[in-house]
C-alpha positions as CSV (number, residue, x, y, z in Angstrom):
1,X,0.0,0.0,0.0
2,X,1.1,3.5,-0.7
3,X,2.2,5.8,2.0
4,X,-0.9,8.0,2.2
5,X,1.4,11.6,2.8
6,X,-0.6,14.2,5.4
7,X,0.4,17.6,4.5
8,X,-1.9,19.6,6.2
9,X,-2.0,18.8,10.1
10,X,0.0,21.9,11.1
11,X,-1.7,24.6,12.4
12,X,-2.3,27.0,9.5
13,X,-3.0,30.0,11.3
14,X,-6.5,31.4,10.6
15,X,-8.3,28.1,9.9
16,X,-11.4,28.5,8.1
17,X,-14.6,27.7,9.9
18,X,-15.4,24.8,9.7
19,X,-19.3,23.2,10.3
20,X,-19.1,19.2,11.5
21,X,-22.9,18.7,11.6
22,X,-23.2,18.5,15.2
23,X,-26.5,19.3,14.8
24,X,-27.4,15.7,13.4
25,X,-25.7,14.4,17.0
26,X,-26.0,16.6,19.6
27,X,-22.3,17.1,19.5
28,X,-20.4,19.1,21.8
29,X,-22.7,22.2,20.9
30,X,-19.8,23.9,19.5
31,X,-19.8,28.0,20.3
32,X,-23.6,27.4,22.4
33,X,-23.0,27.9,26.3
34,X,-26.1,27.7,27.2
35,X,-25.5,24.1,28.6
36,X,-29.0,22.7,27.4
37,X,-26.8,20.5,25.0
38,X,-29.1,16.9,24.1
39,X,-26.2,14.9,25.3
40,X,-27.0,13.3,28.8
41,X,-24.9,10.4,30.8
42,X,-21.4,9.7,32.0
43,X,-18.4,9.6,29.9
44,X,-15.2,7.9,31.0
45,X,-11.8,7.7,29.6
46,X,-8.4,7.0,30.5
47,X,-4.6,7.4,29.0
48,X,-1.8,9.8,28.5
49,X,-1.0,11.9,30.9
50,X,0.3,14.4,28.4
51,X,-3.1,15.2,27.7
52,X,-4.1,16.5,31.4
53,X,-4.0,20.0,30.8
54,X,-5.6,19.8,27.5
55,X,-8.6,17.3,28.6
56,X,-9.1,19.4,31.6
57,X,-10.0,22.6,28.6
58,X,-11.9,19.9,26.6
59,X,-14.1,18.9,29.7
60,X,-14.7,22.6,30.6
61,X,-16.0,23.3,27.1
62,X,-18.0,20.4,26.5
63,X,-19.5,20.4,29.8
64,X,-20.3,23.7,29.8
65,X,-22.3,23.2,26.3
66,X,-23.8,20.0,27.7
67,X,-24.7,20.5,31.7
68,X,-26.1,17.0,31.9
69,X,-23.2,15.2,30.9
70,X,-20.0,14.0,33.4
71,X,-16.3,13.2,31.3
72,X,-14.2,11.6,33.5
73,X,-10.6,10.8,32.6
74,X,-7.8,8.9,34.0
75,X,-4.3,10.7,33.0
76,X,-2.9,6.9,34.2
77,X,-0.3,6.8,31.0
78,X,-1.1,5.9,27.2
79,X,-0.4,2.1,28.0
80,X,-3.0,1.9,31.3
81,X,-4.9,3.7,28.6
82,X,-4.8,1.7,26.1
83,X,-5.3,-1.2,27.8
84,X,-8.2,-0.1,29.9
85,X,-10.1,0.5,26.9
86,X,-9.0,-2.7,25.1
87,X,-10.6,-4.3,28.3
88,X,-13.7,-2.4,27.8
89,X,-12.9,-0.5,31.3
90,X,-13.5,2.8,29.2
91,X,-15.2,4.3,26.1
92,X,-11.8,5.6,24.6
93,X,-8.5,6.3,25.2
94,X,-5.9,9.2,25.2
95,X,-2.4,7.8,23.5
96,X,0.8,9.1,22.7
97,X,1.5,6.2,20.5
98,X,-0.7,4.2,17.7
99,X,-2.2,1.0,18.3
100,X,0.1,-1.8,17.2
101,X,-1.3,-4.7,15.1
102,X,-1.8,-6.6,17.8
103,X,-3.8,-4.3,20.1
104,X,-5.7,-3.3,16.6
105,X,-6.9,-7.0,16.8
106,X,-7.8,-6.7,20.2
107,X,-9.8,-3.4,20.4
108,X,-12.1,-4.7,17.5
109,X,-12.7,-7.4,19.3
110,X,-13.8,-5.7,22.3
111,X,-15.5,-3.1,20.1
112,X,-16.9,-5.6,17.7
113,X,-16.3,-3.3,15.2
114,X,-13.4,-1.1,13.7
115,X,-11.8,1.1,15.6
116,X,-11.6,5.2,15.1
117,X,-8.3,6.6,16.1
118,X,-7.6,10.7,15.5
119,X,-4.8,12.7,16.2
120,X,-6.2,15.6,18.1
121,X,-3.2,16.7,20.1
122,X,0.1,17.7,19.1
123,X,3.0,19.0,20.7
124,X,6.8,19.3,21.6
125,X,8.2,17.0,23.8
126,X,10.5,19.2,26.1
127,X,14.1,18.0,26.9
128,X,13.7,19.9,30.6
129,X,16.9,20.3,33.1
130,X,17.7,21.7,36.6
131,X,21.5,22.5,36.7
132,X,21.9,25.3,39.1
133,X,23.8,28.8,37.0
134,X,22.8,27.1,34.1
135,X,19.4,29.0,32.0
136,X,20.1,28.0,28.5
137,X,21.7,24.5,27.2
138,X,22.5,23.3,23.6
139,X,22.1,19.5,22.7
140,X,22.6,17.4,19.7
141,X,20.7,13.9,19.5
142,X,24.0,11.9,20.1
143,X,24.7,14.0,23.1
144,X,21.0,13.5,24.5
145,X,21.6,9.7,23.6
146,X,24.4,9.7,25.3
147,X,23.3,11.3,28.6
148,X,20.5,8.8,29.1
149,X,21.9,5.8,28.2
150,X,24.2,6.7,31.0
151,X,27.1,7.1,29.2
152,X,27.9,10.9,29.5
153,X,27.4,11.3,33.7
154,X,29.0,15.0,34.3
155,X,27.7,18.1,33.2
156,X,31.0,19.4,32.1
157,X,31.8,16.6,29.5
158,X,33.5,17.9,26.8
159,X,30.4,16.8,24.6
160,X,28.1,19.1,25.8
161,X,30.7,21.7,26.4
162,X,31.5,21.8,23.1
163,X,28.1,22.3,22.2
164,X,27.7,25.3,24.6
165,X,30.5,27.5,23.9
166,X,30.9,29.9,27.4
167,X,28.9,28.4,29.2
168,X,29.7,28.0,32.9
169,X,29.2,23.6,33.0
170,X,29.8,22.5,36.7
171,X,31.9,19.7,37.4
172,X,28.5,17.6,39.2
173,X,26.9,14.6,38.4
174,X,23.6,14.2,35.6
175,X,21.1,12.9,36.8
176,X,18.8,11.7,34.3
177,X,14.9,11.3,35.0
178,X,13.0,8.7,33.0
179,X,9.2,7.6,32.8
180,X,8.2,4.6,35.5
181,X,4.9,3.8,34.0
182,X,4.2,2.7,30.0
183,X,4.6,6.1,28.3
184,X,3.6,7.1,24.9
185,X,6.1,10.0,25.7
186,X,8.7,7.8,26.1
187,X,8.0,6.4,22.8
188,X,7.9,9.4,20.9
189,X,11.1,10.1,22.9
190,X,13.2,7.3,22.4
191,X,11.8,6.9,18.7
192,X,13.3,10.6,17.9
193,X,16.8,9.0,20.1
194,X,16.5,5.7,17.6
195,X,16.5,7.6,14.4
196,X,18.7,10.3,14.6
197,X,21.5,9.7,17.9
198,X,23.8,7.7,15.0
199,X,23.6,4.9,17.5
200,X,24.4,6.5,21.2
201,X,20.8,5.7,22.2
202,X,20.7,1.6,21.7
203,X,17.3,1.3,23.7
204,X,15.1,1.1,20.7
205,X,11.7,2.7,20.3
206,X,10.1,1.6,23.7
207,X,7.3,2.7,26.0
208,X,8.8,0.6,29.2
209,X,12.2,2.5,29.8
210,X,15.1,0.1,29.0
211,X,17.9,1.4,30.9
212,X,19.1,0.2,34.1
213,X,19.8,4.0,36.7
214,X,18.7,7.4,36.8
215,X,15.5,8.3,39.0
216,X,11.8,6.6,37.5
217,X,8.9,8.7,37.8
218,X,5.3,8.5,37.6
219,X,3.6,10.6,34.7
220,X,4.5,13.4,33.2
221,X,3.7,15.8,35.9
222,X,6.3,13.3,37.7
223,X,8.9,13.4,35.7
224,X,8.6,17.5,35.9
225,X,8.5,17.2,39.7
226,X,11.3,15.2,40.0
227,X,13.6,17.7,37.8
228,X,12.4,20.5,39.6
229,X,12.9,19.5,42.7
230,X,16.7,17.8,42.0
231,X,19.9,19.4,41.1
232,X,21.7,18.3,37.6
233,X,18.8,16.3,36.7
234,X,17.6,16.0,33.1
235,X,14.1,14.5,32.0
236,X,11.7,14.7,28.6
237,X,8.2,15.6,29.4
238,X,5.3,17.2,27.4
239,X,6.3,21.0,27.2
240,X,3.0,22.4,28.3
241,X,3.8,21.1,31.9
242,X,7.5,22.0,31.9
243,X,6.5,25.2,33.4
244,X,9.4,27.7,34.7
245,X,11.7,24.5,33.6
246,X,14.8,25.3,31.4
247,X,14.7,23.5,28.3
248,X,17.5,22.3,25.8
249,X,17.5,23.8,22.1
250,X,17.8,20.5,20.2
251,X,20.3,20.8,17.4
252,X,18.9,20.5,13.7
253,X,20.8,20.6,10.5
254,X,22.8,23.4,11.4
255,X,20.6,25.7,14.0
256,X,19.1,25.0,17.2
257,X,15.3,24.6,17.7
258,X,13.5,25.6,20.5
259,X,10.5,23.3,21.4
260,X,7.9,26.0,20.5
261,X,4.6,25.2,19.2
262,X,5.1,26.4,15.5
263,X,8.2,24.6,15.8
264,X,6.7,21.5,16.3
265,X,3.9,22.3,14.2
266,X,6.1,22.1,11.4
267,X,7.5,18.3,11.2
268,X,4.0,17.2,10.6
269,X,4.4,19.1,7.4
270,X,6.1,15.3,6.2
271,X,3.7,13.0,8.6
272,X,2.5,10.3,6.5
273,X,0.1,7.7,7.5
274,X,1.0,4.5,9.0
275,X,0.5,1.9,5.9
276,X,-2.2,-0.5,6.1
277,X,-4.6,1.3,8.3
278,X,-8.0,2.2,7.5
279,X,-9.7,5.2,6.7
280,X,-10.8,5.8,10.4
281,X,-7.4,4.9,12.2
282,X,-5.0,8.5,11.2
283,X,-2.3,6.9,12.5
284,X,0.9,8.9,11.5
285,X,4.6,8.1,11.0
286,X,6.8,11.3,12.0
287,X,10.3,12.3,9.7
288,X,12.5,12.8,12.9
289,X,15.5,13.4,10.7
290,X,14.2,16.0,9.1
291,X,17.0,18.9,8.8
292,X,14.3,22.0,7.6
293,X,14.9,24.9,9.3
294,X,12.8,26.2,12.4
295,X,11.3,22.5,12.7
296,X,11.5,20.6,16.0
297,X,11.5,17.0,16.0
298,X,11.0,16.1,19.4
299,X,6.8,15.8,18.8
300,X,4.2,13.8,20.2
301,X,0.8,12.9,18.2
302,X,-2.0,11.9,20.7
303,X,-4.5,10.3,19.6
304,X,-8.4,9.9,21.0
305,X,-9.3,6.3,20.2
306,X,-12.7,4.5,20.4
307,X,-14.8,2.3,18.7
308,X,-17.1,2.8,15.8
309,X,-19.9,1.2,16.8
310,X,-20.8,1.0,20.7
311,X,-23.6,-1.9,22.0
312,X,-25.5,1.3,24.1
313,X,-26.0,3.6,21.5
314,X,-26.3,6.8,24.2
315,X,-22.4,5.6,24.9
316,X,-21.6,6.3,21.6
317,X,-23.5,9.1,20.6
318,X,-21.2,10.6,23.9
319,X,-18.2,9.2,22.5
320,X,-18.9,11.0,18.9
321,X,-19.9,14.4,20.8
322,X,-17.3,14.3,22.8
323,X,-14.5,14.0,19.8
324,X,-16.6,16.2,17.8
325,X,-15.7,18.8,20.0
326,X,-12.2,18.0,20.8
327,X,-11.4,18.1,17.1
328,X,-13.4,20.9,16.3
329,X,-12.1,24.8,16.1
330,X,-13.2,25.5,19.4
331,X,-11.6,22.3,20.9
332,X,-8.1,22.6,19.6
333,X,-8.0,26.5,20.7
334,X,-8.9,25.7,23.9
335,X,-5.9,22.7,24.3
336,X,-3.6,25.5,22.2
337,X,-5.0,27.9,25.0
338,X,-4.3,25.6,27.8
339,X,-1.5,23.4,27.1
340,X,0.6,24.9,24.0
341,X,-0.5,22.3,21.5
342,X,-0.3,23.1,17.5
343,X,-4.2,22.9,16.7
344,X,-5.2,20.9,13.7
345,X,-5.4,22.6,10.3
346,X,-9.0,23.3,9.0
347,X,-7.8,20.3,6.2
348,X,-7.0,18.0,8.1
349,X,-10.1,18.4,10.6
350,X,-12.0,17.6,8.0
351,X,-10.3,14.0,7.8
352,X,-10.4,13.7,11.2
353,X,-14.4,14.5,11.4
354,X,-14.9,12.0,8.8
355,X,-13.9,9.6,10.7
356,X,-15.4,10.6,13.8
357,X,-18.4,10.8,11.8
358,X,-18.8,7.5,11.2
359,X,-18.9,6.3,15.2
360,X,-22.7,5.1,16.2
């Protein structure tokens, strides 16, 4: 099969409005606060933390449209998620990572049915350090490789001091800071490490961390805590919760790149869609060796997944509300709003409605 290439899921700036029939479900109520929304009953999910601050926007606004209806969701990790919704525990899931083959296999089982799986959150994953006199820090991937595979332990290692030209480098021990739970983070992270560290990172493209030291934390807002609160510790984390945390400029081609939300808006200029899947699973395969300027390769796609067709029809009429106004216009300006996401392009909404479209 043809790689089916997605041009468009980069935030466009002024994104057309767009009208996703919600009408015809009762869906989200896009833009209508008066809360008398036709939706009714209890909505629960469960998955990647990344998604806290985002969800937490998305809940506001589509509870707020629809007063009689509770979303409940479980930032537990893309993995819990996953599997809690493979297990029928939830209606969908929040994931940092794709469904394999396998777990495809499973979750139409449960769902008796295909699966719909969107990308409707996108952002940088931050590289985030606490090294005390130190504000700004340049890394290549071989360096970054290096550090958490344990190989480079002191901040002043020539590697990274040859990278950061005046900068004061202390002679103290790195501590890096690594995911305890399955993370989708950690697979976006150590996919980016696979492809482009020219073999310093040998951990492969994991959600379990592989590598033996450093301090395990729980979550992303774990991971942030624990680099906060040490000294010469280094962690990856979704850059809407790194809050007053320095972050590395990851080198590219020949310039540095910030992760900024246009910057990671940009590598999805090259996402293509992972071969084999059907129209309603969006699934996307990331370039992170891309050497265009301003791009920053360090992303995470998140994806809302659910079934297509639900045994209590109320459940998935919620379930189809619900992502209707997460993907909408409204939806992705609130996560942008809240958590620093690139929102969807008008274009690629449209692909992502279709499918959404098609859940009963």
């Amino acid at each position: 099969m043809n790689r089916k290439s997605i041009r468009t899921l980069a935030a466009s700036g002024a994104a057309a409005t767009l009208l996703f029939g919600l009408a015809a479900c009762g869906a989200g109520n896009e833009g209508d606060d008066s809360g008398e929304g036709s939706l009714t009953g209890t909505l629960n999910g469960a998955g990647a933390s990344s998604q806290e601050a985002a969800v937490a926007a998305w809940k506001k606004g589509f509870q707020t449209a629809n007063s009689a209806v509770t979303v409940n969701y479980d930032p537990a990790g893309s993995g819990a998620g996953r599997e809690q919704f493979i297990a029928g525990g939830v209606a969908f899931a929040g994931s940092d990572s794709y469904l394999d083959e396998d777990e495809i296999a499973a979750a139409k089982k449960r769902c008796s049915s295909d699966i719909v799986a969107v990308p409707t959150y996108v952002s940088p994953i931050a590289v985030i350090f606490n090294v005390p006199g130190v504000k700004e820090l340049k890394l290549d991937a071989a360096t970054i490789g290096s550090i958490f595979e344990g190989k480079i332990t002191n901040w002043d290692d020539k590697a990274i001091a040859d990278l950061n030209e005046g900068a004061k480098l202390p002679d103290s021990k790195i501590t890096p800071v690594h995911r305890a739970d399955d993370s989708g983070t950690t697979k976006n992270f150590t996919d980016y490490l696979s492809a482009t560290s020219g073999g310093t990172w040998s951990g492969g493209v994991v959600e379990t961390w592989p590598v033996k030291g450093g301090e395990a934390a729980t979550g992303t807002s774990g991971v942030v805590s624990a680099v906060k609160g040490g000294e010469g510790t280094i962690g990856y984390a979704d850059a809407s919760q790194a809050g007053d945390l320095s972050t590395v400029s990851v080198k590219v081609g020949d310039e540095f790149v910030a992760p900024t939300e246009e910057a990671a808006a940009k590598v999805l200029d090259t996402a293509e869609q992972v071969p084999g899947r059907s129209e309603t699973d969006l699934s996307l395969q990331i370039d992170r060796k891309t050497t265009e300027a301003g791009v920053y390769p360090v992303v995470l796609v998140s994806y809302q997944i659910a079934c297509q067709k639900y045994e209590d029809a109320a459940q998935g009429e919620l379930v189809k509300g619900w992502l209707t106004y997460v993907a909408s216009e409204e939806g992705q300006k609130a996560s942008q709003e809240a958590a620093g996401s690139a929102p969807l392009s008008a274009d690629f909404s449209k692909k992502v409605q279709a499918a959404i479209d098609t859940i009963s």
